[in-house]
C-alpha positions as CSV (number, residue, x, y, z in Angstrom):
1,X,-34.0,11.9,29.2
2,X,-31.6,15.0,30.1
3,X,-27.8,14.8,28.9
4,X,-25.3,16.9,29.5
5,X,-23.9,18.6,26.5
6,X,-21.1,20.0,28.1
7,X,-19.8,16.5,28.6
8,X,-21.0,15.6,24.8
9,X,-19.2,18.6,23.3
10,X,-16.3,18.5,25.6
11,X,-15.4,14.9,24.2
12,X,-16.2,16.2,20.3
13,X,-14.2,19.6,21.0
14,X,-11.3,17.4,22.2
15,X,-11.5,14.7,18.5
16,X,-11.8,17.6,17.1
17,X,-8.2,19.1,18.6
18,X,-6.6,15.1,18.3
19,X,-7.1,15.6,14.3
20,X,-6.2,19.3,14.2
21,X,-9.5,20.5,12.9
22,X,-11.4,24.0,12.8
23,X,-14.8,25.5,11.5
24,X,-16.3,23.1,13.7
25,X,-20.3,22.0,13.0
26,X,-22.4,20.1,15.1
27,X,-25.7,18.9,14.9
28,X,-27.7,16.4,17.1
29,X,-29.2,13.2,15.1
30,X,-32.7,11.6,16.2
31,X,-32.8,9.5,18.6
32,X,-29.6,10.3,20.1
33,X,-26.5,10.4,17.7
34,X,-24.3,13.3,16.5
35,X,-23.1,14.6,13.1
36,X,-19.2,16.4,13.5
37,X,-18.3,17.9,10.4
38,X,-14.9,20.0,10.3
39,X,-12.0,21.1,8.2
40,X,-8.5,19.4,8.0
41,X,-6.2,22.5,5.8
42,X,-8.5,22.3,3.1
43,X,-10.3,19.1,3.4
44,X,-13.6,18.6,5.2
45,X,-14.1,15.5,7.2
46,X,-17.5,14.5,9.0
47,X,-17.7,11.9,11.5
48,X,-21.2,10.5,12.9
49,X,-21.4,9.1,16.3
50,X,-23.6,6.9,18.1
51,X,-23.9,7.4,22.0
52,X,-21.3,4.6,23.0
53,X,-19.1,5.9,20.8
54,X,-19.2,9.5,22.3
55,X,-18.2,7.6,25.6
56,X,-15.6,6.3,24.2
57,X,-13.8,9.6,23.3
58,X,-15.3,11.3,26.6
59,X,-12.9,8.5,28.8
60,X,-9.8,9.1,26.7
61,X,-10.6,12.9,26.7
62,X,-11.0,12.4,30.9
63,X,-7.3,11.0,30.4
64,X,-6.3,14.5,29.3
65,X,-7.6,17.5,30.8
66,X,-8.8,20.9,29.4
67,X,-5.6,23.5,29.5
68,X,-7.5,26.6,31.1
69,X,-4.9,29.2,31.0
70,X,-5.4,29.7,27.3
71,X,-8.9,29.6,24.8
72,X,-8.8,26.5,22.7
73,X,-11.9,24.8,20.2
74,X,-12.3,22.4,23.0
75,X,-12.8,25.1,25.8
76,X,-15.1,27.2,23.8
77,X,-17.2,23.9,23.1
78,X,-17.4,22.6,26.5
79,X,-18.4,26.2,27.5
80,X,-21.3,26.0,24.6
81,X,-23.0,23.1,25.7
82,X,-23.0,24.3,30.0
83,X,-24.8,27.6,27.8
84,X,-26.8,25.0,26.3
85,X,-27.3,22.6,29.8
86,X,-28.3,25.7,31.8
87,X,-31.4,26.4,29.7
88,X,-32.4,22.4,29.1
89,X,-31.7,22.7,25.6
90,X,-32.6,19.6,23.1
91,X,-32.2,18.8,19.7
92,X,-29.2,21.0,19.2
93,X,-27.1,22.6,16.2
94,X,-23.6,24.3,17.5
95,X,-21.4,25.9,14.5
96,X,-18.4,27.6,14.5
97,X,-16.9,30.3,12.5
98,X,-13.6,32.6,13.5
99,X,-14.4,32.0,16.7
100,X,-17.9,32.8,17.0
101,X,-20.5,30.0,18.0
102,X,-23.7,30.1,16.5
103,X,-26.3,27.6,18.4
104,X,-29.7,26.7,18.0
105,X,-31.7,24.4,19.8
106,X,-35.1,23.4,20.8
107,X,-35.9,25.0,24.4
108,X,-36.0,28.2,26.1
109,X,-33.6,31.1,26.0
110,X,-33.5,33.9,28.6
111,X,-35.5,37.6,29.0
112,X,-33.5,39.8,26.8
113,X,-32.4,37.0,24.2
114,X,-34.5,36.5,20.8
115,X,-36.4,33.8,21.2
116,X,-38.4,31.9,18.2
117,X,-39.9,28.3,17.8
118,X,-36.3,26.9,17.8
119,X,-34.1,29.9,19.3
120,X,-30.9,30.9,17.5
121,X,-27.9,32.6,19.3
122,X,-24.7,33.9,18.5
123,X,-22.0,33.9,20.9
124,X,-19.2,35.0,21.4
125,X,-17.5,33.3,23.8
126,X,-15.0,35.1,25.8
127,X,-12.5,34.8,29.2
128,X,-14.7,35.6,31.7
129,X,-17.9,33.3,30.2
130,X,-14.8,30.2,30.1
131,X,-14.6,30.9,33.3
132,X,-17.9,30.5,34.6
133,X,-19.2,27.5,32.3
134,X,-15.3,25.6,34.1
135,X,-16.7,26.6,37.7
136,X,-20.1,25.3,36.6
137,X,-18.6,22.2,34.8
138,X,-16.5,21.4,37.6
139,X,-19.1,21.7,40.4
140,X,-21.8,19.7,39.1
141,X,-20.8,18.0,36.3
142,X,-18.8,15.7,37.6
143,X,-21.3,15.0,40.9
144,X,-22.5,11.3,41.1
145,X,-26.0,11.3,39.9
146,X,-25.8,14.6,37.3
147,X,-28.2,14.2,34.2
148,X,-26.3,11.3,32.2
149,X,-23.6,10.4,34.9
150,X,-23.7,7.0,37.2
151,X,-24.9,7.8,41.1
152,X,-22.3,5.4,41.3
153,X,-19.2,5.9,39.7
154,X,-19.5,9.1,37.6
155,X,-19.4,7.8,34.6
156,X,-20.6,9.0,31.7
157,X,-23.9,6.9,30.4
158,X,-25.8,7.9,26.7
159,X,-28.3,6.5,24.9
160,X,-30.9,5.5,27.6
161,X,-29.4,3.0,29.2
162,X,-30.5,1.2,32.5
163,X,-27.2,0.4,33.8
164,X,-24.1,1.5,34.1
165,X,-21.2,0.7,30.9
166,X,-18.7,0.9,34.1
167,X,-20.0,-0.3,37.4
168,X,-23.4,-2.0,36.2
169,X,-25.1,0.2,38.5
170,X,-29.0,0.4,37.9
171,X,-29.3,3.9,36.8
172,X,-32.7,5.0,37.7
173,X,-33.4,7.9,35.7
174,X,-33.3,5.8,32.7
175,X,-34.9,2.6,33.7
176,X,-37.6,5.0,35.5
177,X,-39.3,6.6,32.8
178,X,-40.8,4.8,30.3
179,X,-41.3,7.4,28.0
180,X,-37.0,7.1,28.0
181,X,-36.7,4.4,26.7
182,X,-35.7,4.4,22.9
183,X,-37.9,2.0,21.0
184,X,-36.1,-0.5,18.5
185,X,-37.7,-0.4,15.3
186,X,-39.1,-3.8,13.4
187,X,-36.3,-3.5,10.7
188,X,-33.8,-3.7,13.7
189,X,-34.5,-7.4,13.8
190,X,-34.6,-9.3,17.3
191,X,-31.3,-11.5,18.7
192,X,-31.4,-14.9,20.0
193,X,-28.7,-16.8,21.6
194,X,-28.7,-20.5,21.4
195,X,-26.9,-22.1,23.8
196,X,-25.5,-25.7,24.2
197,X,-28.3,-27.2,26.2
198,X,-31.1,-26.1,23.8
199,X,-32.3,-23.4,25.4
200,X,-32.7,-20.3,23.8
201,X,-32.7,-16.6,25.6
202,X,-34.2,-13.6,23.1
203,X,-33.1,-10.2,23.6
204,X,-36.3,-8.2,24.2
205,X,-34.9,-5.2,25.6
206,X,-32.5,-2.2,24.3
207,X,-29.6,-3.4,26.7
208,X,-29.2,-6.8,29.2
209,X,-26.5,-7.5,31.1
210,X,-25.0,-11.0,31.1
211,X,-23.1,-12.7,34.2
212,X,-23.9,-15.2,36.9
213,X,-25.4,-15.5,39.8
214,X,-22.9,-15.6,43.1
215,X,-25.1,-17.7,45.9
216,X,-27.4,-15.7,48.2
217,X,-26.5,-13.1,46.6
218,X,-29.9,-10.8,45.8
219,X,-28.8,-8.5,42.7
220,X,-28.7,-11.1,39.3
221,X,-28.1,-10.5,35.8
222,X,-30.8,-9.7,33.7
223,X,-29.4,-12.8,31.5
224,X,-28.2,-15.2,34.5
225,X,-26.3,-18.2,32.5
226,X,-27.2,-20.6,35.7
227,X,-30.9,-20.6,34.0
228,X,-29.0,-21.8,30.5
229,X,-26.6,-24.5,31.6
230,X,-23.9,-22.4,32.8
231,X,-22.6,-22.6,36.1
232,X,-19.5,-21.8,38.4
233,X,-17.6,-23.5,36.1
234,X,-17.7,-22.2,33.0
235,X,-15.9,-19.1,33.7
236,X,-18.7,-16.4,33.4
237,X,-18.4,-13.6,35.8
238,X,-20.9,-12.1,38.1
239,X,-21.2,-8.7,35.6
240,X,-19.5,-10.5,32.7
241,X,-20.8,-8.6,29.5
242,X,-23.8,-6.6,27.9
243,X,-25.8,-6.9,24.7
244,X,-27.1,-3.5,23.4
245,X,-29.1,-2.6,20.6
246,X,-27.6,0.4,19.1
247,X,-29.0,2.2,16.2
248,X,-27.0,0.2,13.5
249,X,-27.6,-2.7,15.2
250,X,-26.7,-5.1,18.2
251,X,-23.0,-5.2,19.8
252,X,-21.8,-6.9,22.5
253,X,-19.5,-5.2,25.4
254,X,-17.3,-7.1,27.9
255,X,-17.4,-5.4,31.0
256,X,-14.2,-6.1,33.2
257,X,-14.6,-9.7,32.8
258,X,-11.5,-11.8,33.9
259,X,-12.1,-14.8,31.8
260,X,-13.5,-12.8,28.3
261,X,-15.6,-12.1,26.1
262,X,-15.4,-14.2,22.4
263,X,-17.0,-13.5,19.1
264,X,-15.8,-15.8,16.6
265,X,-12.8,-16.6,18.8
266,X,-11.5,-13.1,18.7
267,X,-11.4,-11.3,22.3
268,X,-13.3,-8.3,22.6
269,X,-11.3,-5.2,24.0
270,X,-13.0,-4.4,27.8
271,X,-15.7,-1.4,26.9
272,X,-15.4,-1.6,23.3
273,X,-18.4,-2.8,21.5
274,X,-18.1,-5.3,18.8
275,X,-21.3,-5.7,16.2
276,X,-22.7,-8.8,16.3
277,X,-23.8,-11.0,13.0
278,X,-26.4,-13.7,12.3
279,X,-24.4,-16.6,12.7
280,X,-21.7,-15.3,15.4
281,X,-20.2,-17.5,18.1
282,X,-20.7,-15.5,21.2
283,X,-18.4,-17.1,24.4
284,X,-18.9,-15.8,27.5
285,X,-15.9,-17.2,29.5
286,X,-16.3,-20.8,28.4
287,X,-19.5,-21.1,27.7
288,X,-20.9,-21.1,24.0
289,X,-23.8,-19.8,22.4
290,X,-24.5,-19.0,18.5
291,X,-26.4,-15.5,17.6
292,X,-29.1,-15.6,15.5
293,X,-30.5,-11.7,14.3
294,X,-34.2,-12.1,12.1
């Protein structure tokens, strides 16, 4: 599945700026996670990120846009990965040093650029290529249905899901191609929710959405809790929550829900996973179930 880069570097440049860092380094981690390593004055940090947590930085980064009339880490960055978007780029590296960027990647580079079995290019990024990579960011990036954005909403989707973290939106490119789809490893375990009526529902998918079923109404949750005792009663919404497998394991994410999400009694923020545990008490709204990972 295509991402956009631009929108994944554009959220590291700008964690990057919040913590006042330089000599920034960035390398892609299989199957979709990133390594940031930079300095702090003398002192090197490096941060890994999994795909929801890159969204998390991109919306707070959308709450504070790029200052164009002057170059900055995160301008050069964003400008990087539209270099790296506009030649369908994968498994990426992108260091820099004084200003220069140095990027390799898996892909294709243009006639008159070296080109090798991964192809490594050093740019230098100045005014006029800022300039170009903001027109291009500007006038597709943000258009409803660009390669990791909701047809919906816009929002920015990693990590293969099939719906939308924001609107729950199907999102077709993802759920289309089966070859997309990340496969969960056996040491990942499997999750099971046991709920009060004895039934059990088994998470046999990367991502489900939870909620329940409004009458005659055709769309339904891929976990619906009318099918495990719940009903309009127990306070579980129509899009209420999703379960995800990420790579260090299962989370769960309340997605606008007015009555909440509960693990062990504590509320879980809206669109911020929490990891679940063998043993949790997962509420959805009022209605109880226990996790159970083996």
């Amino acid at each position: 599945m295509r991402v956009s880069y631009s929108a994944i570097l554009d959220a590291l440049g700008f964690y990057v700026e919040r913590a006042d860092g330089i000599d920034i380094f960035v390398q892609e981690l299989p199957p979709d996670g990133y390594l940031l390593a930079f300095l702090v004055g003398d002192e090197q940090q490096a941060v890994t990120f999994e795909p929801h947590e890159i969204e998390s930085v991109h919306d707070e980064a959308e709450k504070h846009p790029v200052h164009t009339g002057h170059p900055s880490r995160r301008r050069h960055l964003r400008a990087a990965g539209c270099y790296l978007d506009e030649r369908g780029a994968s498994a990426i590296l992108v260091q820099e040093r004084l200003s220069v960027y140095t990027v390799e990647f898996a892909g294709h580079a243009r006639r008159g650029e070296h080109v090798s079995d991964r192809d490594r290019i050093h740019l230098r990024l100045d005014d006029r290529q800022l300039e170009q990579s903001e027109q291009r960011v500007l006038g597709t990036e943000r258009a409803r249905g660009a390669p990791g954005f909701c047809p919906r909403c816009a929002a920015l989707n990693l990590g293969g899901r099939y719906y939308c973290r924001n609107c729950a939106a199907p999102l077709v490119e993802q759920a289309g191609l089966a070859h997309g789809r990340r496969v969960r490893p056996n040491a990942a375990g499997a999750l099971t929710l046991a709920f009060a009526n004895g039934q059990h529902y088994r998470l046999d998918d990367n991502e489900v959405i939870v909620g329940c079923a409004a009458p005659h109404e055709t769309w339904g949750a891929d976990l619906d809790v009318l099918l495990y005792g719940g009903g309009p009663g127990c306070g579980v919404a129509r899009r209420h929550a999703r379960l995800v497998w990420v790579r260090s394991g299962f989370v769960v994410i309340d997605i606008g829900s007015t009555n909440g999400t509960f693990v062990n009694g504590n509320r879980v923020v809206r669109n911020h996973p929490v990891p679940l545990t063998d043993g949790d008490r997962l509420t959805f709204g009022a209605l109880e179930t226990v996790v159970s990972i083996s």
